[in-house]
N, CA and C atoms as a LAMMPS dump frame, in Angstrom:
ITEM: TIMESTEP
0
ITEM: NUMBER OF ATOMS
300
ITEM: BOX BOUNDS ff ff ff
-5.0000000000000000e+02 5.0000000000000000e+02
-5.0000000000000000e+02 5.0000000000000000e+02
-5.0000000000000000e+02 5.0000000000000000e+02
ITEM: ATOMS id mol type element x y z
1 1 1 N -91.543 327.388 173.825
2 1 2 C -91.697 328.636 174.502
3 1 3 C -90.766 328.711 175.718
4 2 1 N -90.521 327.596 176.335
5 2 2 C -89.843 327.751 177.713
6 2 3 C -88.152 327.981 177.196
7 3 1 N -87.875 327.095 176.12
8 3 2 C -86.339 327.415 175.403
9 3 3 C -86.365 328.69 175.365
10 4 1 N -87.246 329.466 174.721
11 4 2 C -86.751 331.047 174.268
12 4 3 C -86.901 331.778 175.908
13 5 1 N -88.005 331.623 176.803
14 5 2 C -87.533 332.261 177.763
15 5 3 C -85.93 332.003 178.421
16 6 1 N -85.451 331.102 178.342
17 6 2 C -84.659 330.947 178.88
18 6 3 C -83.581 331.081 178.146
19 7 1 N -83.457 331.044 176.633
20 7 2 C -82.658 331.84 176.522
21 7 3 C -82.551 333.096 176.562
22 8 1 N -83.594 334.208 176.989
23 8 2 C -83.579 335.759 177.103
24 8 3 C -83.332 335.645 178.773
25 9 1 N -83.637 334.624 179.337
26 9 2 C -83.114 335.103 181.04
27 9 3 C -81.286 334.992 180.923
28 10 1 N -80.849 334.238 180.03
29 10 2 C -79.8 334.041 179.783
30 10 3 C -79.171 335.159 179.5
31 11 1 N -79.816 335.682 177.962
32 11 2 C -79.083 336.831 177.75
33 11 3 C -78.984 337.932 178.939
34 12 1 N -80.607 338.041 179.31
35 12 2 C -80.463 339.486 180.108
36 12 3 C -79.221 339.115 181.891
37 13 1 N -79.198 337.738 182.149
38 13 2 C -77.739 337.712 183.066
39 13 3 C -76.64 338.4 182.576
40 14 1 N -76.609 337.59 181.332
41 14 2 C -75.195 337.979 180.609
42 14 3 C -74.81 339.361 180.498
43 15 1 N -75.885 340.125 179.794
44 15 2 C -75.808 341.499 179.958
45 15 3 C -75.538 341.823 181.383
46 16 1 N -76.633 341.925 182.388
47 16 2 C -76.368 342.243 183.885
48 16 3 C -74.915 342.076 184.625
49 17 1 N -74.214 340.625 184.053
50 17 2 C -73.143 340.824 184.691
51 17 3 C -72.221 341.372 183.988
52 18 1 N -71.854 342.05 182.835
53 18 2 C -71.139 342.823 181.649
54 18 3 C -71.394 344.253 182.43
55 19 1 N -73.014 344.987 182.482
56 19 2 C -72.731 345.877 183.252
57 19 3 C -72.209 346.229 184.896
58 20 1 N -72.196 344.675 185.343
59 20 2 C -71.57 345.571 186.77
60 20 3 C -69.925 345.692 186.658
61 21 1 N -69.786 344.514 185.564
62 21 2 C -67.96 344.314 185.714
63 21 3 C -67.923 345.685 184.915
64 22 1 N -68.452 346.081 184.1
65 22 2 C -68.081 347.343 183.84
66 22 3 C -68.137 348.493 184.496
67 23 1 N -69.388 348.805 185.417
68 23 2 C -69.39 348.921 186.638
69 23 3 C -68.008 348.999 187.432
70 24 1 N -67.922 348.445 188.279
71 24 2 C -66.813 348.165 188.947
72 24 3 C -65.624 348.77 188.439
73 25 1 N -64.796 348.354 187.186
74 25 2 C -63.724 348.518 186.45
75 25 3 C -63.802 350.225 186.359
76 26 1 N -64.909 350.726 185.762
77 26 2 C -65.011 351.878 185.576
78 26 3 C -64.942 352.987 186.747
79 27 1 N -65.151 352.616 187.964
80 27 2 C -64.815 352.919 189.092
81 27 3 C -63.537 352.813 189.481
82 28 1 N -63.182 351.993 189.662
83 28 2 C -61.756 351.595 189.673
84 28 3 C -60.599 352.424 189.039
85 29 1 N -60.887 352.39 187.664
86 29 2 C -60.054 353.335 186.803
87 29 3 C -60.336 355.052 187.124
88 30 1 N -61.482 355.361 187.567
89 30 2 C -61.853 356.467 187.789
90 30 3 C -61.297 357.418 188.693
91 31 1 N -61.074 356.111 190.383
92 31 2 C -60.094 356.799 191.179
93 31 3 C -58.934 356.775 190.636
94 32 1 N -58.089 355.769 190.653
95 32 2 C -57.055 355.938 189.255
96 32 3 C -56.556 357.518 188.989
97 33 1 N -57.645 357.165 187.904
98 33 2 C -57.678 358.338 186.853
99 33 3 C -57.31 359.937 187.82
100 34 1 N -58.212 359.778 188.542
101 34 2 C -58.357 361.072 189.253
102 34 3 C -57.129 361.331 190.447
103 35 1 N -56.218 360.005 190.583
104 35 2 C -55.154 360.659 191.262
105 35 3 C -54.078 360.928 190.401
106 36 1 N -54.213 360.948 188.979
107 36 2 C -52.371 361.009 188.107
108 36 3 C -52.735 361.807 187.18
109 37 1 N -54.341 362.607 187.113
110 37 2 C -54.622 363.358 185.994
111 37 3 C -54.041 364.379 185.886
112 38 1 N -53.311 365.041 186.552
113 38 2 C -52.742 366.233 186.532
114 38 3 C -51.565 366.08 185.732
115 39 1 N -51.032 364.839 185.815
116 39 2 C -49.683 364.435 185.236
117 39 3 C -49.602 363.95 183.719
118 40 1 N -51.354 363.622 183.256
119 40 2 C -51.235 363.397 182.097
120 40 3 C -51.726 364.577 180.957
121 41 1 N -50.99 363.809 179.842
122 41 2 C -51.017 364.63 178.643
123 41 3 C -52.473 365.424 178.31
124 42 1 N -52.943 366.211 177.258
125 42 2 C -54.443 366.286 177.236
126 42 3 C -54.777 365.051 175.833
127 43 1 N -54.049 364.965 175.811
128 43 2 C -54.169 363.508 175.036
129 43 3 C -54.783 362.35 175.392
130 44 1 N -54.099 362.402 176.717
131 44 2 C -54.32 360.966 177.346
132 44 3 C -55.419 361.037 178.267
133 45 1 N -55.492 362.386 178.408
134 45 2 C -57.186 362.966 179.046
135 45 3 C -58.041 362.616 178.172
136 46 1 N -57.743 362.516 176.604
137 46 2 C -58.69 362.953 176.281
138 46 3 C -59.507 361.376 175.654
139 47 1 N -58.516 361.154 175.833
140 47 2 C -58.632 359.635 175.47
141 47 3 C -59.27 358.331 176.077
142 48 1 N -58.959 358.902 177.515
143 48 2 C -59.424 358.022 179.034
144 48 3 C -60.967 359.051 178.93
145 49 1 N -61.165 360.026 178.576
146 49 2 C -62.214 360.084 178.712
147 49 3 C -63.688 359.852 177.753
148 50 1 N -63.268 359.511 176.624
149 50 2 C -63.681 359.506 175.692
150 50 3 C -64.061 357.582 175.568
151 51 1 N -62.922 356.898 176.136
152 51 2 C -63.309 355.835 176.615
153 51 3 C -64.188 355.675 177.577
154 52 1 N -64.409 356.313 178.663
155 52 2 C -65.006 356.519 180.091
156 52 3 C -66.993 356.763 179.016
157 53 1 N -67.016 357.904 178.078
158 53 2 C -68.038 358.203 177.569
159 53 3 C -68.677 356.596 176.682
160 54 1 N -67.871 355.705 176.351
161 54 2 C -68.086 355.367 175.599
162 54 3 C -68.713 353.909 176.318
163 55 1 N -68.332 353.421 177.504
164 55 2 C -68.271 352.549 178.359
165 55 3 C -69.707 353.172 179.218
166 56 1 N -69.876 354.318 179.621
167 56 2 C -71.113 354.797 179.99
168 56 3 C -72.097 354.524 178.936
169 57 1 N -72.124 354.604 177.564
170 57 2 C -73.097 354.306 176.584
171 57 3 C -73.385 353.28 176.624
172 58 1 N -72.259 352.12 176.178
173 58 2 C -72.641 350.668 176.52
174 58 3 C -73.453 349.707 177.076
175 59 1 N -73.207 350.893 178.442
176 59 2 C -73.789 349.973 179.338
177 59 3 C -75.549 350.444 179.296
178 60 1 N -75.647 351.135 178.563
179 60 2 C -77.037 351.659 178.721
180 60 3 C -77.596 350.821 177.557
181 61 1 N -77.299 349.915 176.431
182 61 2 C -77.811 349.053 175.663
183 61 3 C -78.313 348.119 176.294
184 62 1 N -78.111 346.692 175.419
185 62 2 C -78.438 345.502 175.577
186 62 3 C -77.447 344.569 174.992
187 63 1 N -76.09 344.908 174.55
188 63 2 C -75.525 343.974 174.261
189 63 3 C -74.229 343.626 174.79
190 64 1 N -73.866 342.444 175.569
191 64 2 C -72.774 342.37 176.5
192 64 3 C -71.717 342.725 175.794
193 65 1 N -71.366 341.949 174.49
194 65 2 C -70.359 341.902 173.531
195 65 3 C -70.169 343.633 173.498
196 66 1 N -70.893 344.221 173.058
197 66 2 C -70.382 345.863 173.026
198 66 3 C -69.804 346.391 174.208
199 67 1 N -70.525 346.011 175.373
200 67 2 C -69.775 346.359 176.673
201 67 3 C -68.805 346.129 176.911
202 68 1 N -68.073 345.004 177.156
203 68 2 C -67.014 344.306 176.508
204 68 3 C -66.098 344.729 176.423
205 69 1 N -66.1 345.166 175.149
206 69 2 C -65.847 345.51 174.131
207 69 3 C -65.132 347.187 174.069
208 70 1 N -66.237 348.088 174.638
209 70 2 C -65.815 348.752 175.601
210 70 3 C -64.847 349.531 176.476
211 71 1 N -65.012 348.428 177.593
212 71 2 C -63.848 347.836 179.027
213 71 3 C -62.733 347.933 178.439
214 72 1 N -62.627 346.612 177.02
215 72 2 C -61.133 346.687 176.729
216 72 3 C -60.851 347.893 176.116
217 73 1 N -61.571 348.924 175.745
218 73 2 C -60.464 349.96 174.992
219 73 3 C -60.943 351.231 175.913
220 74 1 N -61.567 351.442 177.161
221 74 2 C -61.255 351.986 178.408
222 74 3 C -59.847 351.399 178.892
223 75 1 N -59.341 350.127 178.914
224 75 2 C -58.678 349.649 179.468
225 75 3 C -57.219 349.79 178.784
226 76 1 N -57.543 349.66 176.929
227 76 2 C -55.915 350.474 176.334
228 76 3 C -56.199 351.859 176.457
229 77 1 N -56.838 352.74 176.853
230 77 2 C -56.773 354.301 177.258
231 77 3 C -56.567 354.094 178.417
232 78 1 N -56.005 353.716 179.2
233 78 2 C -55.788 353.939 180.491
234 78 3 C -54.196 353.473 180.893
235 79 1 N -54.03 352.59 180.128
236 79 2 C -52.587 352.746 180.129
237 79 3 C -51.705 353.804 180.446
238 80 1 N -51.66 354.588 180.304
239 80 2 C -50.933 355.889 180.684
240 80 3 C -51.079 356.11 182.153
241 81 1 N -52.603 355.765 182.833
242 81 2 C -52.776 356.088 183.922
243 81 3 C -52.238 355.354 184.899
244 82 1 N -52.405 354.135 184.069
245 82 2 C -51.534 352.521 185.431
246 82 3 C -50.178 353.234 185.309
247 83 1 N -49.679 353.469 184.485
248 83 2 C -47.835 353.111 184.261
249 83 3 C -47.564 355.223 185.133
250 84 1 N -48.41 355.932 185.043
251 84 2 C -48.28 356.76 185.887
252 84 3 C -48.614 356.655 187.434
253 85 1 N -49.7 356.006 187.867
254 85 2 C -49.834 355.563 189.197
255 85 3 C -48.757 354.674 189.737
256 86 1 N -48.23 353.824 188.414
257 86 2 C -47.002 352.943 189.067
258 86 3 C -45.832 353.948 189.434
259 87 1 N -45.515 354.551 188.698
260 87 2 C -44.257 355.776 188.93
261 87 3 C -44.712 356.487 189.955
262 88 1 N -45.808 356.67 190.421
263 88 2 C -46.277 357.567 191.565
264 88 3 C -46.056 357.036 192.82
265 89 1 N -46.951 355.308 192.922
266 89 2 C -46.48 354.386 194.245
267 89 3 C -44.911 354.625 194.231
268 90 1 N -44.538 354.362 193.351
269 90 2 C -42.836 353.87 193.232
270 90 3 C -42.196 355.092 194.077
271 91 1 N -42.268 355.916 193.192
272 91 2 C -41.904 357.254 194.068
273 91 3 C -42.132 357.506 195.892
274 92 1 N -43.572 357.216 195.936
275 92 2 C -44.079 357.517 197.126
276 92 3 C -43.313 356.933 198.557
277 93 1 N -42.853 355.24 197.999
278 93 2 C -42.086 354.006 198.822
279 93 3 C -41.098 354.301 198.753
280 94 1 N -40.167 355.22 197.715
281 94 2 C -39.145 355.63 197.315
282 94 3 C -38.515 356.599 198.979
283 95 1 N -39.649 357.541 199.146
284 95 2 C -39.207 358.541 199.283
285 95 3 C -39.722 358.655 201.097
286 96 1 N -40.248 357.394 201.449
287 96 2 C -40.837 357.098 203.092
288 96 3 C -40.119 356.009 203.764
289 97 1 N -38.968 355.262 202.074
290 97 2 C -38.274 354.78 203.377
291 97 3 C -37.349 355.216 204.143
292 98 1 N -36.614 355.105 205.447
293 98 2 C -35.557 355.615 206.574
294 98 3 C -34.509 355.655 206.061
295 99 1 N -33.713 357.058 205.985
296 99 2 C -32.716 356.955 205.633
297 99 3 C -31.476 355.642 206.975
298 100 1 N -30.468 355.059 206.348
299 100 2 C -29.968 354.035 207.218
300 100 3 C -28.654 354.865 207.361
């Protein structure tokens, strides 16, 4: 009896820490998201968001592996958004440094 509790305190960590890193990440990408959305396709809207929906479901289960699981394909929909935020910093440093 004490094995199986402990393996369900196990699982339910495992889960717990799956949802905060998803948590977190999903935040993360969110501001992200919300400073280069104007610049992306409705494709790539539609895609980051549809990941975003899908990563919100997840986390409302019980299984880390799905969460996961998830993250990573929030994380290939978002691609568009890093490599646009990168062109955005780039630009931004571009264009504040002193002319010499």
């Amino acid at each position: 009896m004490l094995k199986k509790t402990l393996k369900l305190i196990k699982k339910a960590k495992t889960v717990i820490e799956a949802r905060n890193q998803a948590d977190a990440q999903l935040h993360n990408l969110q501001k992200d998201y919300d400073e280069v959305k104007e610049t992306l396709t409705e494709d790539e809207k539609s895609a980051f968001e549809s990941a975003v929906t899908a990563v919100n479901e997840a986390t409302r289960g019980e299984d880390a592996d799905t969460i996961n699981q998830a993250v990573s394909k929030l994380f290939e929909a978002a691609s568009p958004v890093f490599a646009k935020k990168t062109r955005s910093s780039t630009n931004k440093r571009i264009s504040t440094k002193p002319n010499r």
